[in-house]
C-alpha positions as CSV (number, residue, x, y, z in Angstrom):
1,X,39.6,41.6,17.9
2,X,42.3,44.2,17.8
3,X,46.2,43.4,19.7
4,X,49.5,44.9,19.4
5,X,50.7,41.5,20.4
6,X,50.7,38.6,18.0
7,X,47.5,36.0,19.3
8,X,48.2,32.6,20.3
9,X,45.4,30.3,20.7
10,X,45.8,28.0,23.9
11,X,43.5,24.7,23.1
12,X,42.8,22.8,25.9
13,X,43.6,22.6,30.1
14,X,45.6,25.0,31.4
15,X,49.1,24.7,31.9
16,X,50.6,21.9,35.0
17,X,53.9,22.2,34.6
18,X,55.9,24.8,32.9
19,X,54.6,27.7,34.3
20,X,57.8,29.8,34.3
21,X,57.6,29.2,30.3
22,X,53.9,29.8,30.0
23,X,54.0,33.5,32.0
24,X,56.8,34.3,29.2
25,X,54.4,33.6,26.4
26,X,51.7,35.3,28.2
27,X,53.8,38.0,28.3
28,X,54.9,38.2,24.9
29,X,51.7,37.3,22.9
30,X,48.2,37.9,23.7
31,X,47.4,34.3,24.4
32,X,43.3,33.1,24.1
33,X,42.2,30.1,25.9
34,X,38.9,29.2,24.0
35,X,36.1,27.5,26.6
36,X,35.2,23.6,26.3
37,X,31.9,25.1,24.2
38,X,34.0,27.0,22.1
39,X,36.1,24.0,21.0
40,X,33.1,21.6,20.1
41,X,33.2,22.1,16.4
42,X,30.2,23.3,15.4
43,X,31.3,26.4,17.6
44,X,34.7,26.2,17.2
45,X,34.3,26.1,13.1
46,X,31.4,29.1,13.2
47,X,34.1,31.4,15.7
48,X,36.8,30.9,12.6
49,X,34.2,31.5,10.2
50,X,33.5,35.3,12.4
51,X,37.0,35.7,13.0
52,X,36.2,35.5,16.7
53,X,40.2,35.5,17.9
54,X,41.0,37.4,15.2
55,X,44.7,37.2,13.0
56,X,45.9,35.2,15.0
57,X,49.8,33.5,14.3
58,X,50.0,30.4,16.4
59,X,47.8,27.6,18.2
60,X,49.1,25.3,20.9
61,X,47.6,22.2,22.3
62,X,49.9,21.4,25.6
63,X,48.0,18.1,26.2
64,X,46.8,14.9,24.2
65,X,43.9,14.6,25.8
66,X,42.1,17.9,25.9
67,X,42.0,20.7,23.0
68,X,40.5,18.1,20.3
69,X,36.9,18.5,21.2
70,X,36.7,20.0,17.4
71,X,37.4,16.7,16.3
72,X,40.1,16.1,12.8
73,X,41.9,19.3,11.2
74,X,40.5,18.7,7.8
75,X,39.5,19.8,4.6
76,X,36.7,21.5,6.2
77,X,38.4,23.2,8.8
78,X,41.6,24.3,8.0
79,X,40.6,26.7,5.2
80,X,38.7,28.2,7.8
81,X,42.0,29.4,9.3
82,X,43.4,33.1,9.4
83,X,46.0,33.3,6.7
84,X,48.1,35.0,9.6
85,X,48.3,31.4,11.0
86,X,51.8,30.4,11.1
87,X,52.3,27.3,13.5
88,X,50.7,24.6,15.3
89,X,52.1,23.1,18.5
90,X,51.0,19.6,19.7
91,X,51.5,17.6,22.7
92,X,51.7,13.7,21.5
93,X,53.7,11.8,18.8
94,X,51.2,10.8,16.7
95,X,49.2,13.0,14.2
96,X,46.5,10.8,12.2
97,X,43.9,13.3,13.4
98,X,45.4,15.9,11.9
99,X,45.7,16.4,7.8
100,X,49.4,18.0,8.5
101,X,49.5,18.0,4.2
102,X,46.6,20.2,4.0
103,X,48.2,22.7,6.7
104,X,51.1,22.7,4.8
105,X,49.4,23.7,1.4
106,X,48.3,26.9,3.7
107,X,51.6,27.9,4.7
108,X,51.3,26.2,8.3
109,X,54.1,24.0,10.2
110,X,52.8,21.4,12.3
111,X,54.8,19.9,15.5
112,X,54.2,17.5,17.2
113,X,55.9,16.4,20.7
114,X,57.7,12.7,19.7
115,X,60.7,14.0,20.7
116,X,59.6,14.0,24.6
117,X,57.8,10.8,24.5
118,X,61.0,9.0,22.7
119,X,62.3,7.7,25.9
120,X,58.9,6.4,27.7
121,X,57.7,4.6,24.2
122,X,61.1,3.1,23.6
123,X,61.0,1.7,27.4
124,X,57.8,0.0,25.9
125,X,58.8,-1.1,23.2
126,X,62.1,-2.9,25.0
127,X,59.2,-4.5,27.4
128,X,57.5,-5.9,24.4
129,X,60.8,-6.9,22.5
130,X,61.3,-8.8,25.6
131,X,57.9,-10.4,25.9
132,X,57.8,-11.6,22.9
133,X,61.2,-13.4,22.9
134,X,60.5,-15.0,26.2
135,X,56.5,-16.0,26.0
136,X,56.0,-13.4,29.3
137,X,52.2,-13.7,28.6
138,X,52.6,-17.0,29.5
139,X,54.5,-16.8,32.6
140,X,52.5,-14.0,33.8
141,X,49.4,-15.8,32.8
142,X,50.1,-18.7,34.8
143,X,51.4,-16.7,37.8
144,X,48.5,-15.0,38.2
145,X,46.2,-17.6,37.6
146,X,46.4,-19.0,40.9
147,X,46.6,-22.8,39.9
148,X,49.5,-24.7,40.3
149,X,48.8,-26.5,37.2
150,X,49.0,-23.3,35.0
151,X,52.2,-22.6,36.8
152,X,53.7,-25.9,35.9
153,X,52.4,-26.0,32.5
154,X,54.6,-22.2,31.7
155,X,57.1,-23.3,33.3
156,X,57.7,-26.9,31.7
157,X,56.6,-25.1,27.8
158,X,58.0,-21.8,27.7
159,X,61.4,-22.0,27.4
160,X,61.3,-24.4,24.3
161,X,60.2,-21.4,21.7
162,X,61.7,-18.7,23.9
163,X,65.1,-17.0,22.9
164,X,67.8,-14.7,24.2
165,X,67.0,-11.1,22.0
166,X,71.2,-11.5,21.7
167,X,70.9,-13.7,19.3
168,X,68.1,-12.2,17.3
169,X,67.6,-9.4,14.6
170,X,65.3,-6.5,15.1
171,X,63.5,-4.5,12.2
172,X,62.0,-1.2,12.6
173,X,59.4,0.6,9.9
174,X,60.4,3.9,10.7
175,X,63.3,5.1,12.3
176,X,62.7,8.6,13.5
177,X,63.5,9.9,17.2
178,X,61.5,7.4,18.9
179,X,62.5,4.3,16.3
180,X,66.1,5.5,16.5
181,X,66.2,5.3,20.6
182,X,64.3,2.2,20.1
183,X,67.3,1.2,18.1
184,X,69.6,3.0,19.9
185,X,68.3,0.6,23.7
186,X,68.4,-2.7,21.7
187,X,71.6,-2.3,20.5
188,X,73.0,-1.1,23.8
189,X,70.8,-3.5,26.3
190,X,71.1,-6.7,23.7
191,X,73.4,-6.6,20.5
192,X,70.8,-7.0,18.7
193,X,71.3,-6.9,15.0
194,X,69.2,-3.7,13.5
195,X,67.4,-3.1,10.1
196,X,65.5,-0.2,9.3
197,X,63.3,0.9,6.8
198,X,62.3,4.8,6.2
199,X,61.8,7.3,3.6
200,X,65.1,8.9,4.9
201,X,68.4,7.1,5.5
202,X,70.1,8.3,8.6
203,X,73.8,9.2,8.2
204,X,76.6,7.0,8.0
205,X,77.5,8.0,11.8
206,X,74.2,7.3,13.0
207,X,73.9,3.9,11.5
208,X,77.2,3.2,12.6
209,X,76.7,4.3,16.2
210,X,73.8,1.2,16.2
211,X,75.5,-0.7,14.0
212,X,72.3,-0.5,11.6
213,X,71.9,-1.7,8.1
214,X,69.0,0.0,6.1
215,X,66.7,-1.7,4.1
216,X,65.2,0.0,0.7
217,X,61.7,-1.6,0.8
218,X,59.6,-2.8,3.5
219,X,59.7,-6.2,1.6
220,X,63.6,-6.5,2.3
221,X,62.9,-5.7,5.8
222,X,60.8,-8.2,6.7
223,X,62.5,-10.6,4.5
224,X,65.4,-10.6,7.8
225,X,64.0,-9.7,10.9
226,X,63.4,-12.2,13.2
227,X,61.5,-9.2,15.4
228,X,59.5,-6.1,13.4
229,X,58.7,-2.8,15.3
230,X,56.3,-0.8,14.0
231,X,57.3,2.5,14.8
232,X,56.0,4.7,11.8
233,X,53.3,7.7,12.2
234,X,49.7,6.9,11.1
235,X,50.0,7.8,7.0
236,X,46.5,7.3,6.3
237,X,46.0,3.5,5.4
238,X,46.9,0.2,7.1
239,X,50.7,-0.9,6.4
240,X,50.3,-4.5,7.6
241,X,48.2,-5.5,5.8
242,X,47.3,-9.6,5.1
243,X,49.6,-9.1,1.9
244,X,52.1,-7.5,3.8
245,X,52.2,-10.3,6.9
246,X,52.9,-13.2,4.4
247,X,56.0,-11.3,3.8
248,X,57.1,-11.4,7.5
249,X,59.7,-13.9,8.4
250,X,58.3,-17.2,9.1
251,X,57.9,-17.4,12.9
252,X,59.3,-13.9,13.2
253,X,57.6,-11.9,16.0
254,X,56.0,-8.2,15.5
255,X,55.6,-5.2,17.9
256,X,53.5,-1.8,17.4
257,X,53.8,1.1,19.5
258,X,52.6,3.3,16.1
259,X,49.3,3.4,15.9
260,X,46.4,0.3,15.7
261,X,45.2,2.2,12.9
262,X,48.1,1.2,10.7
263,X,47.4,-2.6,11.5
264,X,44.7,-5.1,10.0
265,X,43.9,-7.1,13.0
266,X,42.0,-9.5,11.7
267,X,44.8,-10.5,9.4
268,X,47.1,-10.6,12.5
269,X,45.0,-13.0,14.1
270,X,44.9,-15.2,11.2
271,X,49.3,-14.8,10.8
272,X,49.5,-15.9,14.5
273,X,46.7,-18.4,14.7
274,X,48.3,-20.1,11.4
275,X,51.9,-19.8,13.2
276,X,53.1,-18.1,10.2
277,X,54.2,-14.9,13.3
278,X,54.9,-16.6,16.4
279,X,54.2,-13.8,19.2
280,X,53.2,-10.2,19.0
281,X,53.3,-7.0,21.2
282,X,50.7,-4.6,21.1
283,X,50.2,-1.1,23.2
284,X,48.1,0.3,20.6
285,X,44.8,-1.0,18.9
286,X,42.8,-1.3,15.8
287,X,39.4,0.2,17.5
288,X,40.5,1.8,21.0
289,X,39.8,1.2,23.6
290,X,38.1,-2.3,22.6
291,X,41.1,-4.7,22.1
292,X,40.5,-7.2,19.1
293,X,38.8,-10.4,21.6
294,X,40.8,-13.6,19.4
295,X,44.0,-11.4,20.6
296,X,43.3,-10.9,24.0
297,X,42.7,-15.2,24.5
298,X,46.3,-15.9,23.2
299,X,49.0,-16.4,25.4
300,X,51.4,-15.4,23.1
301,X,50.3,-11.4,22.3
302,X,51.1,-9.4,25.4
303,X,48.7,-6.1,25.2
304,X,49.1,-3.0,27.1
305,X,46.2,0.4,26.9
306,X,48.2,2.3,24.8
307,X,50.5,3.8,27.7
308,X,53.5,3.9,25.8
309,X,54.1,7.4,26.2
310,X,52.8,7.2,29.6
311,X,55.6,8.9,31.8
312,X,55.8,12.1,34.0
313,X,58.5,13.2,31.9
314,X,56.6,12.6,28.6
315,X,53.5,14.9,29.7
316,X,56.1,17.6,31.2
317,X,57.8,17.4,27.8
318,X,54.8,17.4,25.5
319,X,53.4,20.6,26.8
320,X,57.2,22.2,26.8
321,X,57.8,21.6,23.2
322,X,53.8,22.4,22.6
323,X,54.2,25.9,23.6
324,X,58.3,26.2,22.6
325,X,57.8,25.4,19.1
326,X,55.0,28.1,18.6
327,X,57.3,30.8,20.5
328,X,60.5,30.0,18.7
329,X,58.5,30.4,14.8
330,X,56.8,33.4,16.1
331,X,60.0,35.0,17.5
332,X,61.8,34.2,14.1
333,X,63.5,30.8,15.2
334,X,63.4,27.1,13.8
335,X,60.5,24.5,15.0
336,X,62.2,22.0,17.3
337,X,60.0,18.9,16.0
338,X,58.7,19.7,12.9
339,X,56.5,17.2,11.3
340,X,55.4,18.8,7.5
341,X,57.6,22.0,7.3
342,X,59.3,19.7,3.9
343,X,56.0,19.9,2.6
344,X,55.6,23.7,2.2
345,X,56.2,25.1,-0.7
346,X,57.1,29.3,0.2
């Protein structure tokens, strides 16, 4: 395939929202939509293999849901790719489907759209924070019940193990845009005391501006909060882990809006069934969509369908940055939300 433009491939629906943005690219770059057969992976791996889109320098998937019918970026597909190929654009925060490492041992940044979801997953992460403090599974649970007797019962039990989030501490794994803003609402909404653990420190005025302490190890973090949030990218392995619960406060509380995958489930049942946790907050699970079925019978884990992100400003935001990241590399500028660009070498 020959072009005097540089080739962007386009993965998935077409563009809803920023259309203004999209005709621009179009203008500027000979952009390929492959079909819903083209994207299954036998085909999609056999068009790399035959150069079928040719050289081309950038791929953008503008939505979470669609553009993923190849299944993971792996060992087996990325070598596959053009050497031309330059950036990847994603909608959605999290990456575990995609072996970002790899890409960058070819040269390849990876972006991903956490920056436009900070604002929606923080909101449900507050909502969780909140549950959790004040047994709203409970209440709800007996509200909608329908008998007076379930009614009664939440409203003579709950407040005995419920507390103000004033008075409490709050530890986040992970404190990147979305764990920051989490941080960043807490504070601001509650006072709430915040630890953080991540492989980078934030500056002196951005811990200041929370009034964060960081924590070295994991260990040290749970060791104080009375609340975790889990809000760390999949990495490949479960973090908490049966090992790594017995290390959580005792009758502490924890919160994911991460990724299920990072969490043992089974051990989690056993933490809160023993009382060693005391409540829990889940939006995203171990096996989507079937949530664990122990979890789902206690009254003190409130569980949402993984709709964290789940705002009109999110989706108009994840296919911006999708398509703004690949144009600003390919016109010579910095990636707005790079995920691995630390990881490449040249």
């Amino acid at each position: 395939m020959d072009s005097e433009k540089p080739i962007i491939l386009h993965l998935g629906d077409p563009i809803e929202f920023n259309k203004e943005l999209y005709a621009q690219i179009a203008n500027d770059f000979t952009v390929i939509r492959p079909t819903l057969e083209e994207r299954q992976r036998g085909a999609f791996l056999k068009a790399l293999k035959e150069k079928k889109w040719g050289e081309f320098q950038g791929v953008f998937r503008p939505f979470w849901n669609t553009g993923g019918e190849m299944g993971r970026w792996d060992a087996e597909l990325i070598p596959l790719l053009p050497s031309s190929l330059k950036i990847y654009g994603s909608a959605g925060a999290g990456y575990d489907w995609m072996d970002v490492d790899i890409l960058a041992e070819h040269g390849i940044i990876y972006c991903n759209g956490a920056q436009a979801s900070s604002e929606a997953v923080a909101d449900m992460a507050i909502f969780h924070i909140i549950s959790v403090f004040r047994n709203m599974q409970w209440s709800m649970d007996g509200a909608r019940s329908g008998d007076p007797a379930l009614w009664l019962e939440a409203h003579q039990n709950t407040a005995f193990t419920a507390h103000n989030p004033q008075t409490q501490t709050l530890g986040i794994i992970g404190l990147g845009n979305i764990g920051y803003t989490i941080a960043r609402k807490a504070y601001a909404c509650f006072g709430m005391k915040i630890y953080y653990q991540d492989i980078y420190r934030k500056s002196n005025e951005q811990e200041q501006a929370i009034d964060a302490s960081y924590c070295a190890t994991l260990d040290e973090l749970l060791a104080v909060a009375d609340c975790i949030v889990l809000a760390t990218p999949f990495g490949g392995s479960k973090l908490i882990t049966k090992e790594t619960l017995a290390k959580f406060k005792k009758g502490s509380k924890f919160v994911n809006i991460a990724r299920g995958t990072l969490v043992d489930e089974a051990a989690l049942v056993d933490a809160l069934k023993s009382g060693h946790l005391s409540a829990a907050g889940l939006d995203v699970h171990e096996n989507e969509p079937n949530v664990n079925k122990d979890l789902i019978k206690m009254r003190n884990v409130t569980l949402t369908s993984h709709t964290a992100g789940g705002a009109a400003e999110t989706q108009i935001g994840f296919e911006r940055l999708a398509m703004e990241n690949v144009q600003r590399v390919l016109t010579g500028q910095e990636p707005l939300t790079q995920v691995n660009k630390h990881l490449i070498k040249n």
